[in-house]
PDB file of N, CA, C and O in Angstrom, chain B, residues numbered from 101:
ATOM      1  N   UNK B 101      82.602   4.632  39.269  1.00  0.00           N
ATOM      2  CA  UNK B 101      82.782   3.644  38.212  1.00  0.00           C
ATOM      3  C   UNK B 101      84.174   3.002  38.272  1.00  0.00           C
ATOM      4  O   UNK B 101      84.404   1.917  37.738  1.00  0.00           O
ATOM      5  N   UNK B 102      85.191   3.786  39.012  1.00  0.00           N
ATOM      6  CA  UNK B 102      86.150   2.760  39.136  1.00  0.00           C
ATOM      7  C   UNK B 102      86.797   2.554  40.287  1.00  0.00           C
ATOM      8  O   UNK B 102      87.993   2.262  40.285  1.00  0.00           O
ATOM      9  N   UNK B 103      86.065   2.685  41.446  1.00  0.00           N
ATOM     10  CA  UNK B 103      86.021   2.108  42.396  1.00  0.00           C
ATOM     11  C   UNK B 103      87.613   2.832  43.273  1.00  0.00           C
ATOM     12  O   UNK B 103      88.435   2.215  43.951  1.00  0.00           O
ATOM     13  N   UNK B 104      87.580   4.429  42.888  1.00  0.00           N
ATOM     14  CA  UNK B 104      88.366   4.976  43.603  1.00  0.00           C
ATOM     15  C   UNK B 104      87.882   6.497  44.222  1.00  0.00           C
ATOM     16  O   UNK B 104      86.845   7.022  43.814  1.00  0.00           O
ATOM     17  N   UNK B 105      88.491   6.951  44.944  1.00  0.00           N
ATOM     18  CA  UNK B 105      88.097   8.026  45.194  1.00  0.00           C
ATOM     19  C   UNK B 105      88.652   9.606  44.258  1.00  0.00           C
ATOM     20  O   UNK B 105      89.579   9.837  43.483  1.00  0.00           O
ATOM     21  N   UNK B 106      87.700  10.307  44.747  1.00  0.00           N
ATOM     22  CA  UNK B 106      88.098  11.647  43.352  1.00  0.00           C
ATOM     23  C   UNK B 106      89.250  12.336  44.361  1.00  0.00           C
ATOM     24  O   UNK B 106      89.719  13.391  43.933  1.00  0.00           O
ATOM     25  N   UNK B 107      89.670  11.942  45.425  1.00  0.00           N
ATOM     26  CA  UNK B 107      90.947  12.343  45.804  1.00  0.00           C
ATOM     27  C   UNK B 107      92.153  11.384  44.936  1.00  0.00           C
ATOM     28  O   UNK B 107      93.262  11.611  44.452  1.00  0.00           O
ATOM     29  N   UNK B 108      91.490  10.527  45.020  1.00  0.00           N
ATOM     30  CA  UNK B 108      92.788   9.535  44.522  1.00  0.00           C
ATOM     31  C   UNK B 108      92.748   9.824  43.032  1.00  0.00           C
ATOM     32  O   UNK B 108      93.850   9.636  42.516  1.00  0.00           O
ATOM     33  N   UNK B 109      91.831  10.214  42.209  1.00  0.00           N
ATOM     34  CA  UNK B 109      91.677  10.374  40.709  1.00  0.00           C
ATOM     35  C   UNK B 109      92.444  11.889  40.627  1.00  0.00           C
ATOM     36  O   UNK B 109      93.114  12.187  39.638  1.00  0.00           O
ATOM     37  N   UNK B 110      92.300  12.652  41.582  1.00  0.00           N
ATOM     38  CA  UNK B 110      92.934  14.022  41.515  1.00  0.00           C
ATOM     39  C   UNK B 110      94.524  13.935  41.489  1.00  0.00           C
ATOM     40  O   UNK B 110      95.254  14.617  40.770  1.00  0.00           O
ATOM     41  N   UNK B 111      94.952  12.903  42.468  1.00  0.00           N
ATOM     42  CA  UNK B 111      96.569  12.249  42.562  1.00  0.00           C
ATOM     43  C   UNK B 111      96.950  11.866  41.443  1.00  0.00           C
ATOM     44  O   UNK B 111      98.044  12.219  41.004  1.00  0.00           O
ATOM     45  N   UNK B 112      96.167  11.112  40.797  1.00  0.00           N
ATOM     46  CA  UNK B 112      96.758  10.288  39.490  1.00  0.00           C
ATOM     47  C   UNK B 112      96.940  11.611  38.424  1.00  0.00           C
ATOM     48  O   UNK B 112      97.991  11.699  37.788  1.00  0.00           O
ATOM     49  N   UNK B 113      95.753  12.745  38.241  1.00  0.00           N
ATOM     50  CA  UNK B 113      95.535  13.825  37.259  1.00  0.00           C
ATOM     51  C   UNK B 113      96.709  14.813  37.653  1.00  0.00           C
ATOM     52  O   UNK B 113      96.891  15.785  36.921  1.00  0.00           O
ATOM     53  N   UNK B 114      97.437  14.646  38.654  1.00  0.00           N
ATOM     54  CA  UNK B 114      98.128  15.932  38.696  1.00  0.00           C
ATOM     55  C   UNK B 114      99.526  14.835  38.865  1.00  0.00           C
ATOM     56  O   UNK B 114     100.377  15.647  39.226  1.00  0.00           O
ATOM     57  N   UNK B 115     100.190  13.567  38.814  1.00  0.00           N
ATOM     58  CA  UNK B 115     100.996  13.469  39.005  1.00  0.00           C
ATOM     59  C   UNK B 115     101.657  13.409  40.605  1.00  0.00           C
ATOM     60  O   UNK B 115     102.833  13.365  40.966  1.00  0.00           O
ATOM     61  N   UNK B 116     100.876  13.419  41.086  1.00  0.00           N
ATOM     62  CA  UNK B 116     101.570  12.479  42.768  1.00  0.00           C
ATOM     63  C   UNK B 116     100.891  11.527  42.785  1.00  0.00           C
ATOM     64  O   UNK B 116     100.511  11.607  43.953  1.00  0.00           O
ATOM     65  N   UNK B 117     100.330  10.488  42.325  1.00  0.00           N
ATOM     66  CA  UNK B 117     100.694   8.929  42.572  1.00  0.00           C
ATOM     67  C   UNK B 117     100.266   8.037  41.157  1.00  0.00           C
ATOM     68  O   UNK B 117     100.209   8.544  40.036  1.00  0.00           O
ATOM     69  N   UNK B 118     100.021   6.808  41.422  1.00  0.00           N
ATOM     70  CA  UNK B 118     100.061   6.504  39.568  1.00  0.00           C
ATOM     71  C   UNK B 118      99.119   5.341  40.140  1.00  0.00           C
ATOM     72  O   UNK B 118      99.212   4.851  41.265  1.00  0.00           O
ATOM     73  N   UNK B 119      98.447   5.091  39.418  1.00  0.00           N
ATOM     74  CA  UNK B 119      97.554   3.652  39.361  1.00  0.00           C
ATOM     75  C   UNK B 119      98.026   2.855  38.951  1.00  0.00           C
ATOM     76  O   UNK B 119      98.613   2.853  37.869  1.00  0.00           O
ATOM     77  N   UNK B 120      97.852   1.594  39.996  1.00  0.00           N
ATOM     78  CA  UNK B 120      98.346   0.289  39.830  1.00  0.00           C
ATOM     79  C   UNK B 120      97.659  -0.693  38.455  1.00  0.00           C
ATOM     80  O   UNK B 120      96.476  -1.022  38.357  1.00  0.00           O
ATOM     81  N   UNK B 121      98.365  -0.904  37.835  1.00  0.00           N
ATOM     82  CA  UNK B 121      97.679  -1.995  36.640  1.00  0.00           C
ATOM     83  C   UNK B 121      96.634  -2.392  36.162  1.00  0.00           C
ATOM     84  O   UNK B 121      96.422  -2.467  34.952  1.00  0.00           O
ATOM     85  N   UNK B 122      95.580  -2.802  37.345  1.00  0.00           N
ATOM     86  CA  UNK B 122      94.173  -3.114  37.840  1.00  0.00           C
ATOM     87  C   UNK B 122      93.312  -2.202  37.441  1.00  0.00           C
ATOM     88  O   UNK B 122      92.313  -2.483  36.779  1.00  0.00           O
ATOM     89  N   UNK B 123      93.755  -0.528  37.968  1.00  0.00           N
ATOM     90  CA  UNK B 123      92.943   0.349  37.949  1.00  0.00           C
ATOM     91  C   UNK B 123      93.320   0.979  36.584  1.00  0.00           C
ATOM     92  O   UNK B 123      92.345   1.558  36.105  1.00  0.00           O
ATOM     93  N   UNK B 124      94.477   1.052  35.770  1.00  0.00           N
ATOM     94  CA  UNK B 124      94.724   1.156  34.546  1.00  0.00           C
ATOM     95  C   UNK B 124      93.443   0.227  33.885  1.00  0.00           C
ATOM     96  O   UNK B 124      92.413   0.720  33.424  1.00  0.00           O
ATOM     97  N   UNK B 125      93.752  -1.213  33.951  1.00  0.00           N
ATOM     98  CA  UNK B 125      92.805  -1.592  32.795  1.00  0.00           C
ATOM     99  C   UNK B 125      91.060  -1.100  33.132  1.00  0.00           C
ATOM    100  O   UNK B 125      90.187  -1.306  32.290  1.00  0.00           O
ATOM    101  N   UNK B 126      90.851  -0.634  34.082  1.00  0.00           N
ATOM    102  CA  UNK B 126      89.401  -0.255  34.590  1.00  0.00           C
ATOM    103  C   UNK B 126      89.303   1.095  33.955  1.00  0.00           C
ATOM    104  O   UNK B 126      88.238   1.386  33.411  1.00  0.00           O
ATOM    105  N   UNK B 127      90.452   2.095  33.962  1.00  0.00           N
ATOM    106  CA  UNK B 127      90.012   2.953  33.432  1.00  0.00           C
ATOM    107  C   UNK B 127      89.895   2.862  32.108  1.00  0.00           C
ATOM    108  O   UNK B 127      89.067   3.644  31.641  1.00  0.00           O
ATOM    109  N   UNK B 128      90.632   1.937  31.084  1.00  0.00           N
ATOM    110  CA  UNK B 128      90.216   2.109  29.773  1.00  0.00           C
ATOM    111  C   UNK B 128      89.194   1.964  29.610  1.00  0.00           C
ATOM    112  O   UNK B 128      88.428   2.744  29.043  1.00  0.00           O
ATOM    113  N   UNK B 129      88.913   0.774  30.144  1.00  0.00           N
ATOM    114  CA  UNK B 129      87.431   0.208  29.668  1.00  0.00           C
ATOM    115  C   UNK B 129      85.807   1.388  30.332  1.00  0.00           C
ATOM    116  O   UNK B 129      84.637   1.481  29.962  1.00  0.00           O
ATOM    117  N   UNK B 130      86.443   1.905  31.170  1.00  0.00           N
ATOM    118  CA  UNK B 130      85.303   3.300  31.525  1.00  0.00           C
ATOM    119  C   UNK B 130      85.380   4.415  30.542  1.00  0.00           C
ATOM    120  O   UNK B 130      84.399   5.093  30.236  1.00  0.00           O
ATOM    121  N   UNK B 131      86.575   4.584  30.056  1.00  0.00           N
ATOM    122  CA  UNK B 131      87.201   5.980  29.336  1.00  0.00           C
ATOM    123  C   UNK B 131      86.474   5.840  27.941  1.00  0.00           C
ATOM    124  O   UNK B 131      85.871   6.755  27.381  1.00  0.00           O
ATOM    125  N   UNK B 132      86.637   4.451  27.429  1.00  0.00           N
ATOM    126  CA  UNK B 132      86.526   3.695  26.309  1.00  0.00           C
ATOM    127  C   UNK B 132      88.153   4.064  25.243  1.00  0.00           C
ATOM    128  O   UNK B 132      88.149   4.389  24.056  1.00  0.00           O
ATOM    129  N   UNK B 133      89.542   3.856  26.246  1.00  0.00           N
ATOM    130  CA  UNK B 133      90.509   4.389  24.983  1.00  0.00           C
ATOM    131  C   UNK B 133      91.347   3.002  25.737  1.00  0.00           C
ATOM    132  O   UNK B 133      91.008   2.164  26.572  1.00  0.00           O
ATOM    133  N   UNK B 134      92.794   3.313  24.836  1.00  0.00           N
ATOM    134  CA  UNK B 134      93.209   2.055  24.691  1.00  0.00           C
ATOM    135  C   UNK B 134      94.419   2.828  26.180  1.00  0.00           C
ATOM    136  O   UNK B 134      94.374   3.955  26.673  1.00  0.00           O
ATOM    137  N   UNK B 135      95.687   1.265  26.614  1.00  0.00           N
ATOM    138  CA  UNK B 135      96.153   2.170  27.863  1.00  0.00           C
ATOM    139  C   UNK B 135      97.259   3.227  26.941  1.00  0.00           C
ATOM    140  O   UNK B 135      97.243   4.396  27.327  1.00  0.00           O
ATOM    141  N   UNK B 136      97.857   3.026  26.198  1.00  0.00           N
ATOM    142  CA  UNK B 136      98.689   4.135  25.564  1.00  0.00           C
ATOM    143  C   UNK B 136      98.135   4.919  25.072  1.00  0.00           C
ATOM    144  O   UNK B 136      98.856   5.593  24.336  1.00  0.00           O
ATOM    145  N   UNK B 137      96.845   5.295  25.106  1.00  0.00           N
ATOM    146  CA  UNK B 137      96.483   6.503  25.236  1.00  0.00           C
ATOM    147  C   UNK B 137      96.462   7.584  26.758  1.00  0.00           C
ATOM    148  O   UNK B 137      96.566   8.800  26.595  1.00  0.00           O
ATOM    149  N   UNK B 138      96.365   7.188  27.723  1.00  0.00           N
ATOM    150  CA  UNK B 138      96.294   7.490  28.904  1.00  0.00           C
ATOM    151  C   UNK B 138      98.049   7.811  29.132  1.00  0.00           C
ATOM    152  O   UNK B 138      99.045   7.195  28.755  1.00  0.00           O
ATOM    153  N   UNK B 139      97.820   9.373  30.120  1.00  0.00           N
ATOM    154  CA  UNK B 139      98.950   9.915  30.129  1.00  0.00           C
ATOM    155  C   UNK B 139      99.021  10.308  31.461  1.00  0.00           C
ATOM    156  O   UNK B 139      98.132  10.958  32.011  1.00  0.00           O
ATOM    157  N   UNK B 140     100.054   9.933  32.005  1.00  0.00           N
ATOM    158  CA  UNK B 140     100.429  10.250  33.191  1.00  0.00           C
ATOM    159  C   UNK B 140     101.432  10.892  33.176  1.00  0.00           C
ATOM    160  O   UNK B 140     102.198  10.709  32.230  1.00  0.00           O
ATOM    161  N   UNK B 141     101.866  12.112  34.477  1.00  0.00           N
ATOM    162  CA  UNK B 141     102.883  12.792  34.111  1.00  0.00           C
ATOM    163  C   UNK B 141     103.539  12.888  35.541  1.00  0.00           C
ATOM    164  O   UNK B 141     102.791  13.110  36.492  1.00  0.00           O
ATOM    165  N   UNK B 142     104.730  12.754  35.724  1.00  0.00           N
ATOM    166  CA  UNK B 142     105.479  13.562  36.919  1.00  0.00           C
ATOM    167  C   UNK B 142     105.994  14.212  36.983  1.00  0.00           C
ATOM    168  O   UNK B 142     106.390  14.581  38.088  1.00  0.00           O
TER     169      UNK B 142
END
């Protein structure tokens, strides 16, 4: 559904790499939350 891989979704969930803008607004709209809800951590 958002057109990445669950390696690359595993990167973003643990903090080695971050999604570019694009894939931010794709995930809200899949998640159904707003982007300051979404937490990324390093």
């Amino acid at each position: 559904m958002l057109g990445i891989s669950e390696k690359t979704l595993y990167s973003y969930e643990n903090g080695h790499t971050f999604p570019t803008a694009p894939t931010i607004k794709k995930m809200c709209e899949v998640y159904a939350v707003e982007h300051d809800e979404l937490i990324f951590f390093k």
